[in-house]
Every structure is written in C-alpha cells, then in structure tokens.
Phi, psi and omega in degrees: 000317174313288150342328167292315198287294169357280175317283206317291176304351167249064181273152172280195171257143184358299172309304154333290198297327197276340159306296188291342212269288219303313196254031164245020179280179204330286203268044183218121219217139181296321200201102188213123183227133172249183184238170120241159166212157195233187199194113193250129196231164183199082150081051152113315211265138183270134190238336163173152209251119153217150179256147169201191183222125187237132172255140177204113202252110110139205206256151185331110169090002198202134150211133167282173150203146180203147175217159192207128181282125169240357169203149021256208208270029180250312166268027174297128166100348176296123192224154177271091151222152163259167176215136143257138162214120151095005183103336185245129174261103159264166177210136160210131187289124130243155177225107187312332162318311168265017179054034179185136211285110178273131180254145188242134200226112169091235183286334185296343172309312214267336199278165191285147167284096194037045168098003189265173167311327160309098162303166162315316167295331176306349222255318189281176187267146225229133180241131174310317197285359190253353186235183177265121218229175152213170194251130171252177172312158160281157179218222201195076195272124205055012176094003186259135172252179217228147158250114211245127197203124145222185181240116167299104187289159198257328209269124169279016196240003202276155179308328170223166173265334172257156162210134167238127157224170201233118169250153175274132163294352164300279175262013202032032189261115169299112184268341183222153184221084138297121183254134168239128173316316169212148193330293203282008187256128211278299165295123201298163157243055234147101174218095169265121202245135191260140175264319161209142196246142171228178174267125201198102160073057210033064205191106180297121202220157202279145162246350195210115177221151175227137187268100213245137161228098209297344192272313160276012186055014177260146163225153210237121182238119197223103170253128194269103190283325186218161194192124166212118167225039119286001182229122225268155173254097175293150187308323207282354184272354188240062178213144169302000181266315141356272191333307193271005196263000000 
C-alpha cells in the first residue's frame, strides 16, 4: 500500500497519463495476433456469442488493425480493418453475404460493430493530443488504486465530448473508461471496464474486459483466449485486398 501510495503522490501530468493510458488500451501492440471470443448479454441475460481472430501492426505514425469472425455462421467470414495514419482513421467492412468491401463513413462510425456493444469509433486509435486533459482525485477501481485523469475533445464532430479514465500507475493501463456523447452528461454513454489483467512477454496486457452500454443494459464481454506478440506481422494481411481473399 505504501508503495501505491507513493506512485500515486509523483503522478505525472494529466496529458501522460492519458497519453500511456490511450496507448495501452485492448488491442495495442506492435505486432500482435489474438484468438477472442466475446459474449453479448441484454439486462444479464447471454443473447450471442462470437469467436474471431484480431491482428494489430505498430509502427511509427501508423497503426492497423483487422479481425475476422469465424462463428457462428450468420457472421462467419465477416472482416474488418482499420488504419490510422497521420491523424486519419479509415475503416472498411466485408461481408460475405455481399461479396464486397465497404467503408464505414459519417454516421455509420456511431453503429454497432457486428452486434456488440462496440462502436466503429470505438474501434479507432484515440490521440492524447485531440483532447484537453485534467487531474481529478485518485480513486480506487477494484481495490486498485488508480490516477484518474479526463479529456475535453477538442474535434466538435467527434463521437464522443468527454472521457474519464481511472490508469494503474504501474502499468498505465486504463482499468476503467467512461465515454460521453455529450460533456454534461452524468451517465456515460460507454463504460469499459478490465476484468483481468496478465503478463505476457514481459509486458501487461488485458485479457478480459467489459464493454457496457448503460442506456440500453448490454454489454460486450471480450476474453482474449491466446496472444503471440512475437511473430512479426505481414503488411499483405492489413490491406484491403485482405479483406476479400
């Protein structure tokens, strides 16, 4: 506890934490391929189940990501990717029913991601530097205690206006995430929360997390079953040429 206490009383400032928070969030890695499998619940109740495989590249300035559903069969073969670069996010959908690749655009940004709780936006890579940051109290999630820091978005277009996060002082890992469509709003509309954290190649990574949506009672249960972020990841699997073969 002492040793907690420490951490806590040298916090850096608000714009850090939230910089190490931002880039430790689920999927981020240099060169990282996962097994997941999610678990979709509604007021408790489990409503479906998906297995998938999420790849995550990266490199100075750039980061990718792609995931591909393998069950059950109404959202088999369905794939995903995204890229940031440069400030800029693209995202594009295939869906085997229609044989053909779609960019997700505007509003389609705001919608569920194949039935979870995640939005599109949820999806994107998050920059310290887009928001306005400040130090709230520490507090103490699960018994851990946490430096709570949030951000005003600077984008008026952007999905949400607020953030509040609770980081381990340790790992700099966001153990808890509130998102609000809009800055005055007391119930988030978004709360992701980590369920477990492991060690994996020295280095601490989410293994269990839940994703909420307080206004409609569902949640997104995302358990990372396998992790290898040893094995370099090729450009041709994060291309849109990817999507379709």
């Amino acid at each position: 506890m002492m040793i907690a206490l420490l951490l806590l009383a040298a916090a850096p400032a608000p714009e850090e934490i939230a910089r190490q928070a931002l880039e430790n969030t689920l999927f981020a890695a240099t060169d990282a391929r996962a097994t997941v499998s999610l678990e979709i619940k509604k007021d408790g109740q489990v409503t479906k189940k998906r297995e998938l495989t999420a790849i995550v590249k990266r490199e100075a300035g750039r980061s990718r990501s792609y995931v591909e559903f393998h069950s059950p069969a109404d959202v088999a073969g369905t794939r995903f990717l995204s890229s940031d670069e440069g400030g800029e996010t693209k995202q594009f959908i295939y869906l085997p029913a229609f044989k053909k690749v779609k960019r997700i655009v505007g509003a389609q940004r705001t919608q569920s991601f194949v039935g979870t709780d995640f939005s599109y936006a949820d999806l994107e890579g998050r920059s310290a530097s887009d928001w306005t940051w400040k130090a709230l109290p520490d507090e103490s999630v699960e018994g851990e205690p946490t430096w709570v820091v949030e951000g005003l978005n600077k984008k008026a277009d952007a999905p949400y206006a607020r953030m509040k996060v609770w980081v381990h002082p340790q790992h700099g890992i966001p153990l808890k995430t509130e998102l609000f469509a809009v800055a005055s709003s007391v119930v988030p509309d978004k709360r992701l929360t980590v369920q477990k954290l492991a060690k994996k190649d020295d280095r601490w990574v989410v293994t269990d997390s839940l994703m909420e949506t307080p206004s409609k009672g569902t949640s997104t249960r995302l358990v990372v079953a396998a992790l290898d972020t040893k094995t370099p990841i090729p450009d041709a699997d994060l291309t849109k040429e990817a999507l379709e073969r």
